[in-house]
C-alpha positions in Angstrom: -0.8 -1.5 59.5 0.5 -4.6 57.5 -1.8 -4.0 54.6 -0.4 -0.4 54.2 3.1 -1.4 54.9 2.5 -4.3 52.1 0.5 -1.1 49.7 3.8 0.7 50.3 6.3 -1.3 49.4 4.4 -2.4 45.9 4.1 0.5 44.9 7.5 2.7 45.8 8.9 2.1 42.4 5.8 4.1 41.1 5.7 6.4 44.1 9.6 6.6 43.3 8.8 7.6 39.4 6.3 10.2 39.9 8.2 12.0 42.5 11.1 12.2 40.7 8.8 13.1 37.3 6.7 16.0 38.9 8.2 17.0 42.3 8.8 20.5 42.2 11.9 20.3 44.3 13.0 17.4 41.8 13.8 20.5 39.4 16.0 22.2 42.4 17.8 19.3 43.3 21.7 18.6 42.5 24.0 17.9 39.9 26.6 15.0 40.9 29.6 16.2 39.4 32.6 13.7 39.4 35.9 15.3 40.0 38.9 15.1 37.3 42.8 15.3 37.9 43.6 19.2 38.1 40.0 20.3 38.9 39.7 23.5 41.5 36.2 24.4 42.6 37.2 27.6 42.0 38.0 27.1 38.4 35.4 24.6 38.1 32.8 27.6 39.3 34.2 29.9 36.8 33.0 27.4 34.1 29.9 25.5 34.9 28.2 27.8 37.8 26.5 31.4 37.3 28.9 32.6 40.0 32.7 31.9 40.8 32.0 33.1 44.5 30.0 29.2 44.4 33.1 27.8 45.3 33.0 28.8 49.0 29.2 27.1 49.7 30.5 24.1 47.5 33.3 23.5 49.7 31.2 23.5 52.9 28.4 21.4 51.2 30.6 19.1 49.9 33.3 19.0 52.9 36.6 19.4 50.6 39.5 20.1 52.6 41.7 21.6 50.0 39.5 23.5 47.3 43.1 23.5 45.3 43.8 19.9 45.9 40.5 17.6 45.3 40.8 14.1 45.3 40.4 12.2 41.7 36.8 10.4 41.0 35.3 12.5 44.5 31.8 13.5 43.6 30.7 16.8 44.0 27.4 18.0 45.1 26.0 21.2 42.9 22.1 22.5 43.3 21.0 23.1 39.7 19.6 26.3 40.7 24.1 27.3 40.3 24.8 26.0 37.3 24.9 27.7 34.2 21.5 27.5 31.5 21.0 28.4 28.4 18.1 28.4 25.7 18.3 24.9 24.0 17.2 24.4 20.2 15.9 21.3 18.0 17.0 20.6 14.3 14.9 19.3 12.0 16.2 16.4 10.7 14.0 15.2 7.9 11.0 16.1 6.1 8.3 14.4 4.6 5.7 16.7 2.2 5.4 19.9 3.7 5.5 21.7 6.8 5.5 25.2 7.7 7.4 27.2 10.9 5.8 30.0 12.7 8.6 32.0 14.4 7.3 33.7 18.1 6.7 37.2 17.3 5.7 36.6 13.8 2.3 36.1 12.3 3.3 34.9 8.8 5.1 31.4 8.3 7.6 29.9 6.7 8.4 27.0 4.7 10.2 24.2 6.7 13.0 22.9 5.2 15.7 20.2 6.5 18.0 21.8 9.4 16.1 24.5 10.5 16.3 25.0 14.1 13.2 25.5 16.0 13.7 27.7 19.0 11.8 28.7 21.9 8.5 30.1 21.0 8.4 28.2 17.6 5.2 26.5 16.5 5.3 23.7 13.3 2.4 22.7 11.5 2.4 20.1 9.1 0.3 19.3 6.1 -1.9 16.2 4.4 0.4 13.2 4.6 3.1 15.1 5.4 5.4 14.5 8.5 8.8 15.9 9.7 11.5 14.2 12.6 12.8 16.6 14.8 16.0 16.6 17.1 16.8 18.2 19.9 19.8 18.6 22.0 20.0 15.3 24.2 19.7 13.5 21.1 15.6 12.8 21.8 13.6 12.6 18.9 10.0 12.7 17.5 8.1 12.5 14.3 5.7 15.0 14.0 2.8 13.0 11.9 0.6 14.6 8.9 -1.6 17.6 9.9 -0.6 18.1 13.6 0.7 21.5 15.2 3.0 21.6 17.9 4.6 24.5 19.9 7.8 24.6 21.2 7.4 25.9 24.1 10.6 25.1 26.6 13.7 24.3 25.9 17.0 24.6 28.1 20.2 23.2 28.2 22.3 23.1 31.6 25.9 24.0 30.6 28.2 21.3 29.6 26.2 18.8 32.3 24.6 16.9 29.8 21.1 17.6 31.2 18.4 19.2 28.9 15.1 19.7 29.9 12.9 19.6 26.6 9.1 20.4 26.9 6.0 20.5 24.0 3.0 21.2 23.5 1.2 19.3 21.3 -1.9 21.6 19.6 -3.1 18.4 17.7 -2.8 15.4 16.1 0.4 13.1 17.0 3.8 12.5 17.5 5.9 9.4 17.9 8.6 10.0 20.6 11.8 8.0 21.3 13.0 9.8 24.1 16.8 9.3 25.3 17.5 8.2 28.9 18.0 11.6 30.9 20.8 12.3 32.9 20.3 14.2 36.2 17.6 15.7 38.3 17.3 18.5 36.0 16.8 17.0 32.5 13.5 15.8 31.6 11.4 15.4 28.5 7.4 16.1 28.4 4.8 16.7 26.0 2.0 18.7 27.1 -1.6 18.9 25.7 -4.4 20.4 27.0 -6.1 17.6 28.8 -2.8 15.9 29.9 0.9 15.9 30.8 3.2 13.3 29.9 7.0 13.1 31.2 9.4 10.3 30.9 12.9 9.4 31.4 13.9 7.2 28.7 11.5 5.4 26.7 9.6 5.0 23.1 6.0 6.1 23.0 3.2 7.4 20.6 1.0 10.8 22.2 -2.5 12.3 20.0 -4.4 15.0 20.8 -7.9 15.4 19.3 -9.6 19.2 19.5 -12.8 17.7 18.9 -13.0 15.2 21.3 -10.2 17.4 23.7 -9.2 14.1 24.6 -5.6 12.9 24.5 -3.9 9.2 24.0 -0.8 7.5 25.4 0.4 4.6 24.4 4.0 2.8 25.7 6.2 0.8 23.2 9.3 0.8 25.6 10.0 2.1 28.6 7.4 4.2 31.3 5.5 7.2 31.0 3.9 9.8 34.2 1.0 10.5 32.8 -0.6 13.8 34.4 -4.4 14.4 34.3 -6.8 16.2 36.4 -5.2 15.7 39.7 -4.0 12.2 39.1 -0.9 11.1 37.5 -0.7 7.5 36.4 2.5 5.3 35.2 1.7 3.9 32.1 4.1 1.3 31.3 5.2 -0.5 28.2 2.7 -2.2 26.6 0.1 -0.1 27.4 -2.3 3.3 26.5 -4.2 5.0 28.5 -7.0 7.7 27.5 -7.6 11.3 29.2 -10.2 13.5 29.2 -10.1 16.9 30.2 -10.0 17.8 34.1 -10.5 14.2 34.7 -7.9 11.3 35.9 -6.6 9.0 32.8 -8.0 5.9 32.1 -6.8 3.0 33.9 -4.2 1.8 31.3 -5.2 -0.6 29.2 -3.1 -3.3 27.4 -2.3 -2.6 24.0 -3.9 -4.6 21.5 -1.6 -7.1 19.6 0.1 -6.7 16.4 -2.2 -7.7 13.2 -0.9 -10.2 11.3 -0.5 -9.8 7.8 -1.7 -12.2 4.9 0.4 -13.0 1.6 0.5 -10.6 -0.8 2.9 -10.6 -4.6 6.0 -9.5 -4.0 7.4 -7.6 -5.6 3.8 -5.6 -5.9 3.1 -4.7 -9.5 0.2 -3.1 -9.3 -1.1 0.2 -8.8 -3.9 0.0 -5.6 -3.2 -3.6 -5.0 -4.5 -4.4 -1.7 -2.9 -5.7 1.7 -5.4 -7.8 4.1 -4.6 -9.1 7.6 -6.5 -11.3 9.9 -8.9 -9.4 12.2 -8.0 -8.2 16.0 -10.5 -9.3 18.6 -11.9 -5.7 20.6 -10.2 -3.9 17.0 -12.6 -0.9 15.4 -10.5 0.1 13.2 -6.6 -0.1 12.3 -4.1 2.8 10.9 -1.6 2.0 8.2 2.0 3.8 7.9 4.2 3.2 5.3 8.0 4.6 5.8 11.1 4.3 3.5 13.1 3.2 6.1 12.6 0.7 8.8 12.9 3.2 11.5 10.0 4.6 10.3 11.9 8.5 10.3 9.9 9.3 7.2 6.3 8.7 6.8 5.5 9.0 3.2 1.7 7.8 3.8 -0.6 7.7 6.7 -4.2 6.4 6.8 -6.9 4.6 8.6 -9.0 1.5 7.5 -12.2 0.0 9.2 -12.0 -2.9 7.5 -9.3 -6.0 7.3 -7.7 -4.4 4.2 -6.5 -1.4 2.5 -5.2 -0.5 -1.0 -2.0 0.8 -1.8 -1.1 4.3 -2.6 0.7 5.3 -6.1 4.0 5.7 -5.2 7.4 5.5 -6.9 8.9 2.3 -7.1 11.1 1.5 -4.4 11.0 -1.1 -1.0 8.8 0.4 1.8 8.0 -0.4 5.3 4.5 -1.0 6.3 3.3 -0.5 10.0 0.1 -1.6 10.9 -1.4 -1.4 14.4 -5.6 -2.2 15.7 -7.3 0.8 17.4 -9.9 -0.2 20.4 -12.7 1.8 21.5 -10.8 3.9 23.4 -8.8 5.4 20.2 -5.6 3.4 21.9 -3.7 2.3 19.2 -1.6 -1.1 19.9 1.5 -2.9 18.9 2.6 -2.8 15.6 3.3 -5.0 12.8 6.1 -4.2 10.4 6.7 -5.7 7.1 8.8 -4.5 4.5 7.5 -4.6 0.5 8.7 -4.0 -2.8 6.7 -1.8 -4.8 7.5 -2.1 -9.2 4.8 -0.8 -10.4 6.1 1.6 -13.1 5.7 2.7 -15.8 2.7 1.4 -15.4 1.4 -1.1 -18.1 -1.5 -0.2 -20.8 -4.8 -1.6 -20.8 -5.5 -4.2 -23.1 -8.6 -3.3 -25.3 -8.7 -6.1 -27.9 -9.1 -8.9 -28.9 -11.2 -9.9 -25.4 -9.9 -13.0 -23.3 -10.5 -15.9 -24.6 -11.5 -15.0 -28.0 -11.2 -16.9 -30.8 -10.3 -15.6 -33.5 -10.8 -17.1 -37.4 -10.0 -16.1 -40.9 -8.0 -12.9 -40.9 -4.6 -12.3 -38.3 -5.7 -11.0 -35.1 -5.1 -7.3 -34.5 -3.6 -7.0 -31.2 -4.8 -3.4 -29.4 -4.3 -1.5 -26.0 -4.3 1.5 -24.5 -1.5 4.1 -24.6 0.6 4.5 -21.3 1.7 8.3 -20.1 4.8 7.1 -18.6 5.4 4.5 -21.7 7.8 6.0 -24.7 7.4 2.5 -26.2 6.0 -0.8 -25.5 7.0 -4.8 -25.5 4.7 -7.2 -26.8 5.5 -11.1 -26.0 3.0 -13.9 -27.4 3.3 -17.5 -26.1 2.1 -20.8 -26.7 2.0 -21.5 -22.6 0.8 -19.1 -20.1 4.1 -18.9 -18.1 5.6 -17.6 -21.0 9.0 -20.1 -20.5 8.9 -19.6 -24.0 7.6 -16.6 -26.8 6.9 -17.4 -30.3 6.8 -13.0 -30.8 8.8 -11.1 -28.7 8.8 -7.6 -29.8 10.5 -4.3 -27.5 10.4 -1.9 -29.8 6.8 -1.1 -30.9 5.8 2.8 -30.6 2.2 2.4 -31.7 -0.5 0.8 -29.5 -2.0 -2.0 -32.5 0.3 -4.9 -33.7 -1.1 -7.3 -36.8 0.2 -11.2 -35.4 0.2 -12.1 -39.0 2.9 -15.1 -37.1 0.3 -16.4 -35.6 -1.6 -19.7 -36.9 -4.1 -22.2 -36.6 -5.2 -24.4 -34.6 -3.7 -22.9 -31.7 -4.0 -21.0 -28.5 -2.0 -18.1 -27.8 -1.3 -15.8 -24.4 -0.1 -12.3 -25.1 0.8 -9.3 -22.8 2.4 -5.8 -23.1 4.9 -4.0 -20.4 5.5 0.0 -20.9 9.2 1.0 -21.3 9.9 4.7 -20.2 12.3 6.8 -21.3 15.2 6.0 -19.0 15.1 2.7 -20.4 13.0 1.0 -17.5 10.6 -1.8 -18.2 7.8 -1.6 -15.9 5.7 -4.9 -15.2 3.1 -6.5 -17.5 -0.8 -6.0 -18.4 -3.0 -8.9 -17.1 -2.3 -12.0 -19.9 -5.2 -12.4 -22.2 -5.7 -15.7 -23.7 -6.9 -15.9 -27.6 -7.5 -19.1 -30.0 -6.9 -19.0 -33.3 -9.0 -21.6 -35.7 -9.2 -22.3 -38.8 -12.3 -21.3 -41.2 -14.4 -24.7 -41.8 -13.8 -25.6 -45.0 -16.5 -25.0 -47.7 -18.1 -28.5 -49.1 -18.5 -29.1 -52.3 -20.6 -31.9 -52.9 -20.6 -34.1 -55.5 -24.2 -35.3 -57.0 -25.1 -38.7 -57.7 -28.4 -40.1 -59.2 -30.7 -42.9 -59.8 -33.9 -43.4 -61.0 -35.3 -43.7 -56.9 -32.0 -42.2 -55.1 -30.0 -39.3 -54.7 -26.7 -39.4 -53.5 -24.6 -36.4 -52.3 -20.6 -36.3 -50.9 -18.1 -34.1 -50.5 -14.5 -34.1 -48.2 -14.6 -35.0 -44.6 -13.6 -32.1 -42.0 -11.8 -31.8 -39.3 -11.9 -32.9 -35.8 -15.7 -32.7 -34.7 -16.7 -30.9 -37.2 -20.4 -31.2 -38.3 -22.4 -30.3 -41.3 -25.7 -28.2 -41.6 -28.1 -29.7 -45.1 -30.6 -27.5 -46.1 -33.1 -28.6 -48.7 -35.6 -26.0 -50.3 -38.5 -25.7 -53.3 -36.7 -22.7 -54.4 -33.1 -21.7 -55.1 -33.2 -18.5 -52.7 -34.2 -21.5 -49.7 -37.3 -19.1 -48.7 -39.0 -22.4 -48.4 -37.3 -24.9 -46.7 -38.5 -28.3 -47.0 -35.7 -29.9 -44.5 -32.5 -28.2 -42.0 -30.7 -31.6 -40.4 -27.4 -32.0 -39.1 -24.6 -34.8 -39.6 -21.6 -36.0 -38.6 -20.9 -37.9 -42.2 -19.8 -36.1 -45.4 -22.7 -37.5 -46.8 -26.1 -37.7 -47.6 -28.6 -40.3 -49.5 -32.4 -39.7 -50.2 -35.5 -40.4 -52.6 -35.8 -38.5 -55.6 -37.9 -35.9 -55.3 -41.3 -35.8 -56.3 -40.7 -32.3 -57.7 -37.7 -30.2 -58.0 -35.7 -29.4 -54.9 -32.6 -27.8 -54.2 -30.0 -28.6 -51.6 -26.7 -27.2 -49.7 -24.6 -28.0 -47.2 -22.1 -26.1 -44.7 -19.5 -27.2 -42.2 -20.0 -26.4 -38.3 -17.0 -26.0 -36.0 -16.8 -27.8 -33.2 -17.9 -24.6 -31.0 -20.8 -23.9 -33.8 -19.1 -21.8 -35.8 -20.5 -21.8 -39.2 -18.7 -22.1 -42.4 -19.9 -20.5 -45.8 -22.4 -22.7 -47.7 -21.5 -24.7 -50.2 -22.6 -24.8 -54.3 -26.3 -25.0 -54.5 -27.1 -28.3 -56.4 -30.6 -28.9 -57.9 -32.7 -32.4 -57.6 -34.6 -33.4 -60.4 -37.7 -35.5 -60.1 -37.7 -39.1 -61.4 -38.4 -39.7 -64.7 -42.1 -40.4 -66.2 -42.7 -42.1 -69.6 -46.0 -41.6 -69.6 -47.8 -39.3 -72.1 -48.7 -36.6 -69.6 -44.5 -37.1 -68.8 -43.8 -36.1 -72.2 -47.0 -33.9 -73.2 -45.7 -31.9 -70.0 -42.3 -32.1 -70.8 -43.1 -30.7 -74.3 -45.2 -27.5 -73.3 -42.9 -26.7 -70.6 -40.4 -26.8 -73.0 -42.3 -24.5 -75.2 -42.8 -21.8 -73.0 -39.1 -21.6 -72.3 -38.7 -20.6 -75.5 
């Protein structure tokens, strides 16, 4: 008898709420109505009960001695089932891409547009990332989330009482419901679906409803929630989901998973699809990203799911946005949120740069600067800089229409950064291309060397480069150098050798430090030494013959 008397008493604040939630005779119980200076219960019948006649049974219930006369502050007993209903409404207060209104009694629907009223009967679909908030009359409210359908399906206010008792069915997908506290016996606030029944009495919670799994979830951000399934109704309390299947008791609730917490990203974000990553959630599947333009998350303007620890942006108009991430467990329960605001300046978006490549460098001729043309762009701005911070620009140009510019500026030996933004037609510069990095060099000088000779040495020189710079000597038996004799390299602007024993010809070219190669220099002929002998001069003379 201890044990029960102990199970009793820790659980008569649960007992308590689900009494009060789904007791039948919690619907038929009283309105506590506190008496004002001047109030008559007959006058009082006139305006809040369905009968004036009232007045007798409320005098004997409540034990007033002077129905004319009633003592200031005395608080009157009324049964609901008196007092004066009638049909209740909901406005809708905000709409994000479309949704459409079925009216009862009419097959066809309607476009939804910002304060409609949704009646009794009425059934609202929404569309692909498209949401809408709803009010109704005790000031409760829900955001209806992208392609769910929900009928309206009860909806009744009690007089001037204060008490409203608000009840939905939820077809599929989800709503997000921040519930006002509710006044009397007689008010309440549920959301039906067809596995489950949830009713609360003040409190902030998320409800889905799948039709292929016919499986509903709950989950508690503030407050409690009586959570109806089969024959068993469990309180659900904040911090917690619970899972139903149809005919069958919820899930024991289960604690919400925490809030995901989100790595660095730029801010502002100025590019289209950047990604935002978070660490991973421990018992997470998979995690559902919202983003909102305000921070009380009224207006969803996107709505998705990722299985991994990241997920790319949307292209949407520049602006600050709230993000909302949450971790889903196995159960399909989502958990606690993470909200973080961002600032999204990504337009007009910039062009692609197509050439010159990073990091090219670039000799002889200015470079040509070219990139793609932007459809939000009506012109572009083009800034060059010695330094990759651009602190400094040695071209700064904001007014170019065309999508090539010719950095004839530009000069050697130097390296350069260079970007280009898109300016629309407002006016509005939009953020930069990637930087590219180019280096401009010099062409190596050609050499022109000058010939010395001996009767055993040749001696060649010319002007020394620059800075590790090289030289390529190329001797051949011909002038065309089909037939190369030698191909050295040297790091001296010069060259000594024997004579040849028969004619030879030479050249030479500078190399760049990076192996570019320069143009070749003036072919210069080597003679053999000279022979006094008579075959010398007998040769000499017949080749001199057949010349002519």
């Amino acid at each position: 008898m201890a044990v029960t008397k102990l199970s009793i008493f820790k659980y008569a604040p649960l007992l308590a709420y689900l009494f009060l939630l789904f007791s039948p005779q919690s619907y038929a119980q009283e309105w506590v109505y506190t008496v004002v200076k001047g109030d008559t219960l007959s006058e009082f019948s006139q305006k809040h009960l369905y009968k004036t006649s009232y007045w007798k049974q409320l005098q004997k219930i409540n034990n007033v001695v002077d129905p004319k006369r009633i003592p200031e502050n005395t608080k009157l007993r009324v049964p609901i089932a008196w007092v004066k209903s009638q049909p209740a409404s909901a406005k809708i207060i905000k709409i994000t891409g479309t949704a459409h209104i079925y009216r009862q009694g009419t097959p066809r629907s309607t476009p939804a547009v910002i304060n409609d009223t949704l009646n009794l009967g009425d059934q609202l679909d929404t569309g692909e990332q498209s949401n809408v908030l709803v009010r109704f009359a005790d000031k409760s409210e829900i955001v209806i989330m992208q392609n769910a359908k929900v009928d309206f399906n009860h909806m009744t206010q009690y007089g001037e009482t204060g008490m409203v008792d608000s009840r939905i069915r939820l077809i599929q997908g989800d709503v997000e419901t921040h519930a006002k506290t509710q006044k009397g016996n007689a008010a309440r606030f549920e959301i039906h679906t067809p596995a489950a029944i949830s009713a609360v009495r003040g409190t902030r919670f998320r409800t889905s409803y799948s039709t292929e799994a016919n499986s509903p979830q709950i989950e508690v951000l503030e407050g409690g929630v009586a959570v109806k399934g089969g024959r068993t109704t469990r309180l659900v309390r904040s911090g917690y989901g619970t899972h139903i299947e149809k005919n069958k008791a919820p899930l024991k609730p289960q604690k919400l998973l925490p809030p995901p917490e989100i790595l660095a990203y730029p801010e502002p974000i100025e590019t289209i699809g950047s990604q935002i990553r978070w660490k991973p959630i421990q018992k997470a599947i998979n995690y559902r990203v919202l983003i909102s333009t305000s921070q009380q998350f009224g207006s969803i303007v996107w709505d998705s799911n990722s299985n991994r620890t990241a997920i790319s942006l949307p292209d949407l108009a520049d602006a600050t946005y709230f993000l909302e991430l949450r971790a889903i467990d196995k159960f399909g329960i989502e958990g606690r949120p993470t909200h973080q605001p961002f600032t999204l300046n990504a337009h007009p978006q910039p062009p692609f740069l197509a050439a010159p490549n990073d990091h090219a460098i670039i000799r002889g001729e200015p470079p040509t600067l070219e990139w793609t043309r932007s459809s939000e762009a009506v012109k572009y701005r083009l800034e060059i800089s010695l330094t990759k911070s651009f602190q400094t620009t040695v071209i700064d140009r904001d007014t170019l229409t065309e999508t090539t510019y010719r950095a004839s500026e530009l000069s050697p030996p130097n390296t350069y950064y260079w970007r280009v933004s898109s300016i629309a037609k407002d006016g509005e510069q939009g953020p930069y291309s990637p930087t590219r990095m180019m280096i401009i060099k010099p062409i190596p000088a050609i050499p022109q060397p000058a010939l010395e000779e001996s009767e055993s040495d040749v001696k060649l020189t010319w002007l020394e480069g620059l800075a590790n710079e090289t030289f390529q000597i190329q001797i051949a038996r011909d002038r065309q150098f089909n037939s190369i004799v030698s191909d050295t390299n040297s790091t001296k602007p010069e060259l000594t050798l024997p004579r040849p024993e028969g004619y030879r010809y030479i050249r030479v070219r500078t190399l760049a430090d990076d192996g570019f190669a320069g143009a070749w220099g003036v072919t210069q002929e080597l003679s053999p030494p000279p022979n006094e002998s008579w075959i010398y001069i007998y040769g000499s003379f017949l080749m001199t013959v057949l010349l002519l």
